[in-house]
C-alpha positions, 0 to 999 in steps of 0.5 A: 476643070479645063479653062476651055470650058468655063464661061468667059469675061464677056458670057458673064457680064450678060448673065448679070446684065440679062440674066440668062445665057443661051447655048443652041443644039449643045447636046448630041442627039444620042443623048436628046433621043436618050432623055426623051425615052427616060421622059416617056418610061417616067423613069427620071428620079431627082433627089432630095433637095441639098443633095450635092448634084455628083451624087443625083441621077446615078445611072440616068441619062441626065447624068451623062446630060450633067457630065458633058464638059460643057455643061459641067463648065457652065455650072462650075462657072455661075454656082460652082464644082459641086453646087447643090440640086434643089428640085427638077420638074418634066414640064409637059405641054399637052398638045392644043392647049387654049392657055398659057402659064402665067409670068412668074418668077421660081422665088419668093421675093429673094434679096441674096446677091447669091444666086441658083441657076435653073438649066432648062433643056429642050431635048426636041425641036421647038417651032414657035407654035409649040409654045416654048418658054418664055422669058423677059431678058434683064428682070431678075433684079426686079424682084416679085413675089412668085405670080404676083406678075400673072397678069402681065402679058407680052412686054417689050423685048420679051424672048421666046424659046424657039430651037432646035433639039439639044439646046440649053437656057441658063436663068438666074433663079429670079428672071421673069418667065412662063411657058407658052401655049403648045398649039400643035398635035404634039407634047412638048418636053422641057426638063428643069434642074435649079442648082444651089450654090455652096462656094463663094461665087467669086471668080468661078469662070475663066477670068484670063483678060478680066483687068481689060475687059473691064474698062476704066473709063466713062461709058459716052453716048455712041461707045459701043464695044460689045467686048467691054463689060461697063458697056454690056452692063450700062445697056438698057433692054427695050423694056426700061424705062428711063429711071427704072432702067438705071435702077437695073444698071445699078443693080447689074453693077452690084451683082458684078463687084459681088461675083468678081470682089471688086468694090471699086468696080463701075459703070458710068458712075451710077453707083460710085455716085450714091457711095460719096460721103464727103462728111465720112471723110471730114470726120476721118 
């Protein structure tokens, strides 16, 4: 895998903070209008699920979607060289629709620091009427149980996915999403695959300046590096509260000595402050 294409330092850090990446008009519109005549002869066939992803869509445009270097980078970077397919799904909006999907997460209430990605692909434009997913930025530590969280409508930084055609979304399986009412005279395409890690996720991506990007020092009200990784980590979305913000923090700050190896890693100290033991170290 050549380095250009992996995930850097700083694309990771806000996958862990924020719990999705974004990468606008990737795909060629050869390959989009490919997809979309695949989509309408519902010719698209998955596999069954653990299936090694090499060995799906043998013949399929979505194969040749799946082998561009940089998807392959993206992939190898958050689950690895050859994770495994879980399912996929053609989610089909109809045109005019009077409803919405209502919030979810993919997952029952799941604890793992081991995490699936789902890619999400929108071979068309989608203009903001034609309702395209919605997603709630940094809730993929708050952990619920599938539609448990039907009811909650419209939060506070929420992102829709208005795009040009050829654009992906990378989700971390757990963040808190639904798709949108299409309230054009067309159909809305959006093709899914979630993907199983069965390697270590342990410095999968382009890890070149990882020591520096990483700080070192106490994250001060008005430091703003948007290069530092305690920095992205320690920032709140407009959704937090107060507590429960922190709460994200120190999940974030888990999720990075889980992927990176490093126990000593911090970020404002939240959680080397709840690992302090001083009768641990008397009775030593």
């Amino acid at each position: 895998m050549d380095k250009q294409h992996l995930l850097n330092n700083h694309q990771m850090a806000n996958f862990v903070a924020r719990g999705f990446l974004r990468f606008d008009e990737l795909v060629s519109d050869e390959v989009n209008k490919a997809v979309m005549a695949e989509i309408d002869a519902g010719g698209i066939q998955g596999a069954p699920s653990g299936t090694p992803l090499s060995e799906c869509y043998e013949g399929s445009s979505i194969r040749t979607l799946l082998d561009m270097p940089e998807i392959q980078g993206i992939i190898h970077s958050l689950v690895g060289a050859d994770p495994l397919f879980d399912h996929d799904a053609v989610h089909v909006r109809e045109p005019n629709q009077g409803s919405a999907q209502g919030m979810h997460a993919d997952s029952i209430i799941d604890t793992r620091w081991d995490f699936d990605i789902q890619i999400m692909y929108f071979p068309h434009d989608i203009p903001l009427e034609m309702g395209g997913t919605l997603l709630l930025p940094g809730s993929h530590y708050r952990r619920v149980n599938e539609m448990d969280i039907a009811r909650y409508q419209n939060m506070l930084g929420q992102i829709s996915m208005v795009c040009k055609a050829g654009t992906i979304l990378v989700l971390h399986h757990g963040i808190w999403h639904c798709g949108r009412q299409n309230k054009t005279d067309k159909k809305r395409y959006m093709f899914k695959v979630r993907l199983n890690p069965q390697e270590p996720q342990v410095k999968l991506w382009n890890t070149n300046g990882l020591e520096e990007a990483k700080g070192g020092r106490e994250i001060h009200a008005g430091h703003k590096d948007e290069n530092d990784i305690q920095y992205i980590l320690a920032k709140g979305e407009p959704w937090f509260e107060n507590a429960s913000g922190r709460l994200e923090i120190v999940n974030r700050i888990k999720q990075w000595r889980h992927i990176t190896g490093d126990d000593s890693f911090d970020a404002h100290y939240w959680l080397s402050r709840l690992e302090n033991r001083p009768s641990s170290r008397q009775s030593a």
